[in-house]
N, C-alpha and C positions, 0 to 999 in steps of 0.2 A: 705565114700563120693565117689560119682561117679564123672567121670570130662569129661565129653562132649570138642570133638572135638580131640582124640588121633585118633582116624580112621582118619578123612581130613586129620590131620596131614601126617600121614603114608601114605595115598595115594597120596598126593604131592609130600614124596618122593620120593614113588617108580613111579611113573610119570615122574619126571625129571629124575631119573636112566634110566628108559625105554627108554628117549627120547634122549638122550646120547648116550646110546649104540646103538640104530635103527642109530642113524647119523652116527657113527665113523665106523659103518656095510656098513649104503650105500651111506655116503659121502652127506646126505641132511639134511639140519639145519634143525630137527625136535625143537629142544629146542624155535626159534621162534616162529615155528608154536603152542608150545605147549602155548606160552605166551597167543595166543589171546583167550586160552579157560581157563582162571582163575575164568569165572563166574561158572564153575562148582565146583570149591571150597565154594563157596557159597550155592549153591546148598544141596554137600554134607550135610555141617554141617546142614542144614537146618533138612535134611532127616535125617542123626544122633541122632539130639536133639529130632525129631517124636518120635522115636524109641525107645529112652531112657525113654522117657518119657510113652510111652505104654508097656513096659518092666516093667520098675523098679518104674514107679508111684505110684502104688497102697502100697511099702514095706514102704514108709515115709522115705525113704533114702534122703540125701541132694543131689542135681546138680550142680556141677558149668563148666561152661568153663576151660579148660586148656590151660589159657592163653601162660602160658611157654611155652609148647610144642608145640602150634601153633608159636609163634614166633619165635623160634629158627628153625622149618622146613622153615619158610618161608625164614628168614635169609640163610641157606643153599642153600637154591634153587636159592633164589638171588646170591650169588659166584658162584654157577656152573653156572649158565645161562650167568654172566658178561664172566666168563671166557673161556667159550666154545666156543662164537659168539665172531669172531676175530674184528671184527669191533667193535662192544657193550663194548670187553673188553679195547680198545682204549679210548673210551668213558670215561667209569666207572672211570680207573687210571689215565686221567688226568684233573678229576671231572669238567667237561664240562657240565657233566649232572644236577649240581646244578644251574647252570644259567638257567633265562629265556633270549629269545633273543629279542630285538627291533624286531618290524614289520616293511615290508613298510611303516610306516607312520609319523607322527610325525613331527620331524624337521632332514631335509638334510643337510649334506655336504659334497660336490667333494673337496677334499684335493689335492695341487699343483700333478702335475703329478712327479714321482718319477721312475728315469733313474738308473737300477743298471747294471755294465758293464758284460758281457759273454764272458769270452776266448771259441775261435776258438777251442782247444781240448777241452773244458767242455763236461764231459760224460753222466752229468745229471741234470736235473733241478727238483726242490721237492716245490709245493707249497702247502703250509698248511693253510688250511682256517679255522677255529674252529668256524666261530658267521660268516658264510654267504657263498654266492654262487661265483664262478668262472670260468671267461669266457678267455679261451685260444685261442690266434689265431698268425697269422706271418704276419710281416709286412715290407716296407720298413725305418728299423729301424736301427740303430747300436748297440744299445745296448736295454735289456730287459727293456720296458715301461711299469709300471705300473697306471693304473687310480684306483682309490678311490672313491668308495661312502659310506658316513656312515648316518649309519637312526638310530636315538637317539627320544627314547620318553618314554611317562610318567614323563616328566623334560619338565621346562620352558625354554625357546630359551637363556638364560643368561647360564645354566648350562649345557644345551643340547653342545652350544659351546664350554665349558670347556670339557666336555667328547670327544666329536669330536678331540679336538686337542693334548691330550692325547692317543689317541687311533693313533696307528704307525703301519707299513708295515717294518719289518726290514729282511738284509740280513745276508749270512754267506756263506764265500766258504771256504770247508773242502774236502779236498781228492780228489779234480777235480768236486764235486758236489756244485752246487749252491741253498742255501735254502731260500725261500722265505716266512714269517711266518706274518700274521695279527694279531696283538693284541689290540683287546679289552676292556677299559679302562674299568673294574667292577664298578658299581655302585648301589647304592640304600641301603637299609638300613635290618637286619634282614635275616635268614637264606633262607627263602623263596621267599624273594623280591629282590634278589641280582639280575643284570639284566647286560647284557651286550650290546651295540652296535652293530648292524647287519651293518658288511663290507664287502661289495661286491668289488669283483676285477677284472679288465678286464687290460689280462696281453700281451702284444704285445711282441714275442721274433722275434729277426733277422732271415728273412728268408734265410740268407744262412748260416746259422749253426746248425747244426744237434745235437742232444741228445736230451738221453732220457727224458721222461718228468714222472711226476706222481704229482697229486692233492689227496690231503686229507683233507675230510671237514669231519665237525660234523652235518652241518644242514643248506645244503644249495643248490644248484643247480652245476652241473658239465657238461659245455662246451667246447668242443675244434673243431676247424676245420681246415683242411689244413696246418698243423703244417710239419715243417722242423725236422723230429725223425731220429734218430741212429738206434734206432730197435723196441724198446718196451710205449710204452703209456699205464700208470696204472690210474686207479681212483676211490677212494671211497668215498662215502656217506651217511649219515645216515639224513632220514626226505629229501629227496631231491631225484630230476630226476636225468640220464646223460645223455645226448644227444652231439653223435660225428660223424664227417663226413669225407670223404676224407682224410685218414690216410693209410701212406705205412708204416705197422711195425702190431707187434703183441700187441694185445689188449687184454687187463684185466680187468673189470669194475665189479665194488660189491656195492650193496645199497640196503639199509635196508627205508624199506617204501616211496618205489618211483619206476617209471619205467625207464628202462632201453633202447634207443630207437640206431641205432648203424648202417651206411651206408656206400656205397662204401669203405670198408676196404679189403688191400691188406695184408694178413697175417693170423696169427691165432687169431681168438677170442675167449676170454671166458669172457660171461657174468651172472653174478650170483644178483639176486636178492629175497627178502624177502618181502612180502606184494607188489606186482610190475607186471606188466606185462615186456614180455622181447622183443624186437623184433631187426631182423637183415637183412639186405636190401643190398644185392650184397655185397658175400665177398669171394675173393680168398685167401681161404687158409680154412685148418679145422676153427670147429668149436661147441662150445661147451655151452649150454645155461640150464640153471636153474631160476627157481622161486618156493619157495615154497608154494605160494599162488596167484597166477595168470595166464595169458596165455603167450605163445610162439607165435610167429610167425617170420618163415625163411624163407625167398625167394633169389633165385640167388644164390647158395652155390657150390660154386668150387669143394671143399674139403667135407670130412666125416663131419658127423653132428649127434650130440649127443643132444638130446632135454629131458627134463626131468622136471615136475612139479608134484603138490600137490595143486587139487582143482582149474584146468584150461585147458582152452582149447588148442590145439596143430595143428599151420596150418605151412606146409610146400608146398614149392613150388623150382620149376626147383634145385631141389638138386641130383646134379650129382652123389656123389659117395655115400659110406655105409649113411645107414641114420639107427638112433635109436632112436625112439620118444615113450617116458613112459608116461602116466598121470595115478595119481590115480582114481580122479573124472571128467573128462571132454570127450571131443569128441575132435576124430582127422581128418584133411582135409589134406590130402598127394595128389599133381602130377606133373606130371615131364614130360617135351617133350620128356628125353632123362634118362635112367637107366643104369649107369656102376657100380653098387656096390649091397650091400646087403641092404633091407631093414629089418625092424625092429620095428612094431608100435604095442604098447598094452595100452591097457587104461582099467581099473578095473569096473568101472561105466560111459559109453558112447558107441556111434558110429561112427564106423570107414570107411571114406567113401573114396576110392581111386579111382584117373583118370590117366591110364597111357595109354601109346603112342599104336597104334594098332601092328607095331612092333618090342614090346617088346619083352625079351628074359629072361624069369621067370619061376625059379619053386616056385609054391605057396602053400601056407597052411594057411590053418586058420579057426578060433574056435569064434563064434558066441551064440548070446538068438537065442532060440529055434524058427525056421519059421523066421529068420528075416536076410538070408542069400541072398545076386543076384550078376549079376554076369553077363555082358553082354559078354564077355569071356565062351567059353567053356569046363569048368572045371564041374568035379565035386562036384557035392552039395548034401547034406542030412538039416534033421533041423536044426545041429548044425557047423558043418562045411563043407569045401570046400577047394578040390585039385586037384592042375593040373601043367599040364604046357601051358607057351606061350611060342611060338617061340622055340627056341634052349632051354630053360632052364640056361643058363647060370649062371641068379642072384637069390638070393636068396627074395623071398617076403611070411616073417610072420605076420598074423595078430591077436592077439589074444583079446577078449572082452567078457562081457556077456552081449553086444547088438545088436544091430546092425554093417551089413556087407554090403558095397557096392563094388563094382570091376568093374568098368566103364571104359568105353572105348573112348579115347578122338577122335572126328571129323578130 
């Protein structure tokens, strides 16, 4: 008996091996990006069973699917993949992901407002949102205010209530850290239909106390602006934006199928997202930005700037010092009034089109599609690249692509 579908199998796994070791090599979640192309497992067996069947049709041999062997690759690949993607694996182990969430809509309730106190040395504050979005800001308060909204539906307003006033905001201080945790009241009947409460939190802490801050959602939106921090402000999301502003401390932000939007930040940023565009808007201090499936965009960057996608575009602007901007598939738009660092832009499939200042102070190189080099600068050119210098030579400007090459020169 022949048993259709041990090849998809086997090339599942060695797809997810592949896709493991390309990340842990250069530090970029391929394993998500590998998720959105599961229709080619389909594919596969499709073309398998062709095959088998123009092979071994004519011998009157039996066919079946090998169900087994598909299931337990697939099962496989599901653990690697929960557990590689640090956020996913968050998800996975504290099965978040069997619930559905309320929508907007349905039947509301704003729940009394809820006052939990903050010692003056508290180091850190940890809000955990699991079933909704969270909006951070400072106030003229004494102690951490929190407001409640819960959106309960698929239930009649008699039971919708009863969830609502089940469903709790509670606290916990451990170790000089204050934890703030929304829970959820489960509902609904059946493995599929379990359903939880979507609780939105907008959290008011005392503007003159300082600590750290960090939000953790499963699927929801993530807000803060003009927050009183110690050093550091973390935040991550899955199925959800983050949008943050006016922050003095170093910044961390991670979300999986959302963008990532990031302004006037005094420190270091690193923003990483999945399925997302990333952008970052006047920050002093490095800087450091990922998407594996969308665009970048940095303007105003004090500090070094590391730019790096998969299948997006790459625009930079006034970035002062080293710049290193990768895409695999997109086009990149680099210029700066002013260059004191190295640059660094390649893209595999695009054009790279640069404007810098008349005097700059560049040695340049770089590698272009055949006749699609220019260059208002006078360097050298052939059909595939172009070298020179501006000015002194002092910085370093690589550009490497197989498309297009512009070198412009700003008014």
């Amino acid at each position: 008996m022949r048993k259709i579908g041990r090849y998809t199998a086997a090339l599942l796994l060695v797809g997810v091996g592949v896709a493991v070791i390309a990340g842990k090599q250069t530090g970029t979640d391929y394993t998500a990006l590998a998720a959105r192309w599961w229709p080619v497992l389909l594919i596969s067996l499709g073309i398998e069973y062709v095959l088998f069947q123009l092979i071994y049709g004519r011998t009157g041999k039996p066919t079946r699917l090998d169900i087994g062997g598909m299931l337990l690759a697939c099962i496989l690949s599901a653990v690697v993949f929960s557990t590689q993607n640090s956020v996913f694996s968050e998800k996975w182990f504290r099965l978040d992901g069997l619930f559905s969430l309320s929508s907007e809509s349905g039947n509301r309730f704003d729940k009394p407002v809820m006052n939990v106190p903050l010692e003056r040395n508290a180091e850190k504050v940890l809000i955990d949102n699991p079933s909704g979005s969270v909006t951070v800001k400072s106030g003229a308060v004494e102690q951490i205010q929190i407001d409640t909204t819960v959106w309960v539906d698929n239930v009649d307003a008699e039971d919708a209530a009863g969830i609502a006033g089940q469903s709790t905001v509670e606290s916990l201080v451990s170790n000089g850290s204050l934890k703030i945790e929304a829970r959820g009241k489960e509902y609904g009947s059946g493995v599929f239909a379990r359903r939880k409460p979507r609780m939105n939190l907008t959290v008011t802490v005392p503007s003159g106390i300082k600590a750290d801050i960090e939000l953790s959602l499963v699927s929801g939106k993530a807000e803060a602006s003009q927050l009183p921090i110690r050093g550091q402000f973390t935040a991550s999301t899955i199925n959800g934006e983050i949008d943050v502003s006016d922050l003095e401390a170093n910044v961390k932000l991670n979300s999986t199928n959302g963008n990532i939007n990031a302004q006037n930040i005094k420190g270091t940023a690193v923003l990483k997202t999945v399925n997302g565009s990333v952008s970052l808007l006047h920050n002093q201090g490095d800087a450091r930005l990922t998407s594996t499936n969308g665009s970048i965009s940095a303007v105003g960057i004090s500090g070094s700037l590391q730019a790096e996608t998969i299948n997006g575009s790459l625009t930079v602007s006034d970035a002062l010092r080293d710049v290193n901007a990768h895409t695999t598939n997109g086009s990149i738009n680099a210029k700066s009034s002013s260059i004191q660092g190295n640059w660094d832009l390649k893209t595999m499939h695009g054009s790279i089109d640069v404007l810098l200042p008349a005097q700059a102070d560049l040695d340049v190189k770089g590698k272009g599609g055949a006749g699609q080099i220019s260059s208002d600068f006078p360097l050298q050119t052939d059909k595939r690249s172009l070298r020179g210098q501006i000015g002194s030579g002092t910085y370093r400007l690589d550009l490497d692509t197989n498309g297009r090459v512009s070198v412009r020169k700003a008014d």
